[in-house]
C-alpha positions as CSV (number, residue, x, y, z in Angstrom):
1,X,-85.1,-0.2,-74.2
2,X,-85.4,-1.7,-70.6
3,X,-84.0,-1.0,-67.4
4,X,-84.0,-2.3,-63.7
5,X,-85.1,-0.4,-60.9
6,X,-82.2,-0.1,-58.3
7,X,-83.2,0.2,-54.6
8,X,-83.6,3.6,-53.9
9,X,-84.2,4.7,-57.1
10,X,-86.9,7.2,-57.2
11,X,-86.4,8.9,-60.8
12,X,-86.7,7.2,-64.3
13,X,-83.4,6.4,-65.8
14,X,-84.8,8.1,-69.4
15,X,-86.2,11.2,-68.4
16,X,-84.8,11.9,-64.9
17,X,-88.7,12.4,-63.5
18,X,-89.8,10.9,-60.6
19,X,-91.3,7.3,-60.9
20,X,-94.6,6.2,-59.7
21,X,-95.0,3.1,-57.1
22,X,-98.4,1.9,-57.4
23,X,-99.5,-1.4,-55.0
24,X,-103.3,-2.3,-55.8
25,X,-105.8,-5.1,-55.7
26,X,-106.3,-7.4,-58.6
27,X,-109.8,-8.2,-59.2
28,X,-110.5,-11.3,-57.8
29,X,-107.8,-11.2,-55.5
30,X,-104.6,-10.8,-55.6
31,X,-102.2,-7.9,-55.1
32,X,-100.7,-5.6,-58.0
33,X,-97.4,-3.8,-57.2
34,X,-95.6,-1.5,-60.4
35,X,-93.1,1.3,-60.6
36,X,-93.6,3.4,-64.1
37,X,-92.6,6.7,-65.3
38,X,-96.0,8.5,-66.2
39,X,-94.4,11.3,-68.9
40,X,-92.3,8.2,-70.5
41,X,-95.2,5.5,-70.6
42,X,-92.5,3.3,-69.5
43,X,-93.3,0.8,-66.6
44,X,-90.1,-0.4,-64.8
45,X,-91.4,-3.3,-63.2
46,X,-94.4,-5.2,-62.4
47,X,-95.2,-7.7,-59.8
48,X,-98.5,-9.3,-58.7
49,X,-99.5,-12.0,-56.3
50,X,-102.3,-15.1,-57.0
51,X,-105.5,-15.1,-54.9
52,X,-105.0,-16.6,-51.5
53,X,-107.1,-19.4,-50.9
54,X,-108.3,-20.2,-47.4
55,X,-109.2,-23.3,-46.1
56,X,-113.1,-24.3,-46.0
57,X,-114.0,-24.5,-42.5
58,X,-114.8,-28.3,-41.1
């Protein structure tokens, strides 16, 4: 079963507890951003961003 995460939703559609939002880093580089229900195991959506790479100086 899946479900989308609505904006302003702040409890999990199954079990009516609230959701976690979670925005780490990403070894290497990189951010990580999830919403999951911790007593369902379920994660709701998942996002994360490539490494930025700067220019090398001249």
């Amino acid at each position: 079963m899946s479900f989308t995460v609505e904006d302003g939703m702040t409890r999990c559609p199954r079990c009516t507890e609230l959701l976690v939002f979670r925005l780490d880093a990403m070894p290497g580089g990189g951010l990580r951003y999830d919403v999951f229900c911790p007593p369902c195991g379920e994660t709701h959506f998942a996002m994360s961003t490539l490494p930025m790479r700067l220019p090398a100086a001249a």
